[in-house]
N, C-alpha and C positions, 0 to 999 in steps of 0.2 A: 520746541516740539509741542509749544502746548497747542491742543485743536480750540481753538476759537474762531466766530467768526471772522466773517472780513470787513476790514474799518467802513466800508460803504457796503452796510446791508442790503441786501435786494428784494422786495416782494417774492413772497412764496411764489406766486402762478407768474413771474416772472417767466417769459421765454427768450432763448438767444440761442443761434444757430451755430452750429462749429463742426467742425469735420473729424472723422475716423478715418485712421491711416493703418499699415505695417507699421508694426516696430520687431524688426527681428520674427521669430514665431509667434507674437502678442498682437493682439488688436488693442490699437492705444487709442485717446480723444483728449482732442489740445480743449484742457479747460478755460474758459476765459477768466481774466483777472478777474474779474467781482465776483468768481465762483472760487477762486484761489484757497486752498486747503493749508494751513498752518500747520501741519503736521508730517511725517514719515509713515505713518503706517495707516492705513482706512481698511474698513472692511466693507465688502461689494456683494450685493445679494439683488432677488430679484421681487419684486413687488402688483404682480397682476404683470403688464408688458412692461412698468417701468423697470429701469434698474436703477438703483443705489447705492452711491456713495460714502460711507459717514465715519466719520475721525475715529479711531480706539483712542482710549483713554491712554494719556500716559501714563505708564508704570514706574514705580518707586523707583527703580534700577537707572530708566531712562533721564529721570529726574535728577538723579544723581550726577550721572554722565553728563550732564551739563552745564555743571554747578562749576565754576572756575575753581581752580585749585588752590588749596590755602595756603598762605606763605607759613615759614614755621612759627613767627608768632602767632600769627593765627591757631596756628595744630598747635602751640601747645596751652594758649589759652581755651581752646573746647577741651584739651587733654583735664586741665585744669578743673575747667565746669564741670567734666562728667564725671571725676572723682569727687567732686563738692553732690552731685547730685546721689551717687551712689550713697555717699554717707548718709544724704538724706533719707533715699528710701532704704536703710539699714536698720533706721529709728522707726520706722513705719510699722517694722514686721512685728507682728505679737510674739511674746515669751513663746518659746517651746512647750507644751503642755507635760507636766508632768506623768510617769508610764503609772497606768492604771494596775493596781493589786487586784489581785482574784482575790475575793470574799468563800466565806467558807458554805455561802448559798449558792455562786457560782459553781463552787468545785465540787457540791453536790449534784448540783444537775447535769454537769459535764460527766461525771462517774470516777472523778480523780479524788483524791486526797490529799 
């Protein structure tokens, strides 16, 4: 699903002809291979008379969904890493700050005692 282009790039002012049909209630247009979109999702907007075409980015989620599945050694050597990593950033965190005492300049100016 990643939008990249197409292995034979074409000149920008490139033109090539191709016809608009029905599809169902949609007006659809057969792209041609060198215009070929590597992706499922584009977004269409319009531009003076042109209109455009252009890939959305793939999202994390999508990327995901695409990832082949891990066998269990697999899962549980990342299970492994990400406890090794946890530990890591456990060591990272600074001390707890110790809780601040009110001064008896403080509890003056507050009006306590």
């Amino acid at each position: 699903m990643n939008a990249r282009l197409p292995s034979k790039a074409i000149p920008k002012r490139s033109l090539v002809e191709t016809t608009v049909f029905q599809s169902g209630n949609s007006q659809a247009i057969r792209i041609p291979k060198e215009f070929q979109l590597h992706t499922k999702r584009v977004e269409i907007f319009r531009e003076g008379n042109a209109i455009v075409l252009r890939p959305l980015p793939t999202t994390a989620a999508e990327a995901l969904a695409d990832l082949a599945p891990l066998s269990a050694a697999e899962g549980l050597a990342l299970d492994q890493a990400m406890g090794h990593l946890d530990d890591l950033l456990a060591l990272d965190e600074p001390p707890a700050a110790p809780a601040r005492r009110r001064t008896s300049t403080t509890a003056r100016k507050s009006g306590t005692a």
